[in-house]
N, C-alpha and C positions, 0 to 999 in steps of 0.2 A: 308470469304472475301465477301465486299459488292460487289453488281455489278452493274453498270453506270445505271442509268435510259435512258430509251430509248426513243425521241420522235416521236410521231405518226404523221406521214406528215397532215391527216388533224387535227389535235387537236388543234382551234383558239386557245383557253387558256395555253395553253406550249408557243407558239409563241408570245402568247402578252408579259408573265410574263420575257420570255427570252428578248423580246425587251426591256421592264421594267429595266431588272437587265443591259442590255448592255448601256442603257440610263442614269441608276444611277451611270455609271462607268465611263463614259465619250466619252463611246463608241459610238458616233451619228451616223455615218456613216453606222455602222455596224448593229443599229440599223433599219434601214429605207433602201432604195435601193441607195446607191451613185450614182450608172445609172445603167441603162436597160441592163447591163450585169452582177451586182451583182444582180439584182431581187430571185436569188436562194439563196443567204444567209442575207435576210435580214426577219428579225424578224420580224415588224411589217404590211410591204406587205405579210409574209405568213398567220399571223394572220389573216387581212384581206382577200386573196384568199379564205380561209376556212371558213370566214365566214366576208360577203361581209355591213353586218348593226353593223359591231361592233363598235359603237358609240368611246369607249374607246381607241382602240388601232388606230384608226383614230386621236383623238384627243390628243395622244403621240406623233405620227407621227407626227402631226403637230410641237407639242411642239420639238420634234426632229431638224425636218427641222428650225425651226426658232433658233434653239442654231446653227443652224452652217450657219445663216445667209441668207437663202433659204426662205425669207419670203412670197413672192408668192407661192409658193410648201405650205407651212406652212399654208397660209390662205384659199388653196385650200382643205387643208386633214382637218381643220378647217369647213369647208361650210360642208366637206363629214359628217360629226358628226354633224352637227348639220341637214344635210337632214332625218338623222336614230333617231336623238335625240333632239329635239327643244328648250325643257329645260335645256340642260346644258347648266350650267350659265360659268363653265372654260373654255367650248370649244369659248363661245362669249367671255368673259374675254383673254382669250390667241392669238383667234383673232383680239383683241381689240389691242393687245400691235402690232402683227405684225403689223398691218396698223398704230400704231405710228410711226411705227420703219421705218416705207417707206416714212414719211410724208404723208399719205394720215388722216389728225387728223379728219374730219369731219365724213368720219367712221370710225374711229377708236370711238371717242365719242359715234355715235350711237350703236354700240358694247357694248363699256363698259354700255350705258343705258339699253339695252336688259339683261347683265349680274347682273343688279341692281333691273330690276325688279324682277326677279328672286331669289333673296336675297340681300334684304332692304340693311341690313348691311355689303355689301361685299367692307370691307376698301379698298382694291387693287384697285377694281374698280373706287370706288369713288377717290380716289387719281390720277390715271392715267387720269381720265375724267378731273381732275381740272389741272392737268399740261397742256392737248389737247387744255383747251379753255383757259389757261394762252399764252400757245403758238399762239394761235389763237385771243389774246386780247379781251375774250370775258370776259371778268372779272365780267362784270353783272350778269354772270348767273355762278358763282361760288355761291353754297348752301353748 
């Protein structure tokens, strides 16, 4: 008989993968803290507790928060990842959508440009950048 893996309270990597798999299930909430009194069962805050520069599981969290509409929270765990990580181009890119998604399009563009430079050819980006300045009737500077 097999028996349950056990996880280790500080082990970041169990706690992201688990926020990972609760995230790919649909499980948002569960994944990240719903409030300050689920903080004890939330995958992706314990990853981080244990290890407070984890670029990654900041930037799920973000992605988290923003599927369940929390896009401020979203854009914040977003800045946390890119203060640890400067180059990720999805943490600018997934920032880039929240701030569509608020209406705020003027950073959101400057976002998705960060996420471009980053990789030339990141279609997502360049798409979302051209809806921002479609939205924003900047049509001139559609490239």
């Amino acid at each position: 008989m097999k028996k349950p893996i056990k996880f280790k309270p500080g082990d970041y990597k169990n706690w992201y993968n688990k926020g990972i798999a609760l995230k790919n299930t649909g499980k948002w909430a569960e994944a990240i803290r719903a409030d300050a009194h689920a903080l004890s069962n939330a995958a992706f805050d314990k990853a981080i507790a244990s290890k407070t520069d984890y670029d990654q599981a900041w930037q799920n969290r973000g992605i988290a928060l923003s599927d369940l509409g929390r896009f401020e929270e979203a854009i914040a765990s977003y800045d946390m990842a890119l203060k640890f990580q400067p180059g990720n181009r999805e943490a600018w890119y997934y920032r880039g959508v929240a701030l569509k998604n608020l209406g705020r399009l003027n950073d959101a563009i400057a976002s998705f440009d960060n996420a471009i430079v980053l990789k030339a050819n990141y279609y997502q980006a360049w798409n979302n950048r051209g809806v921002a300045l479609k939205s924003l009737g900047r049509l001139q500077e559609l490239r």
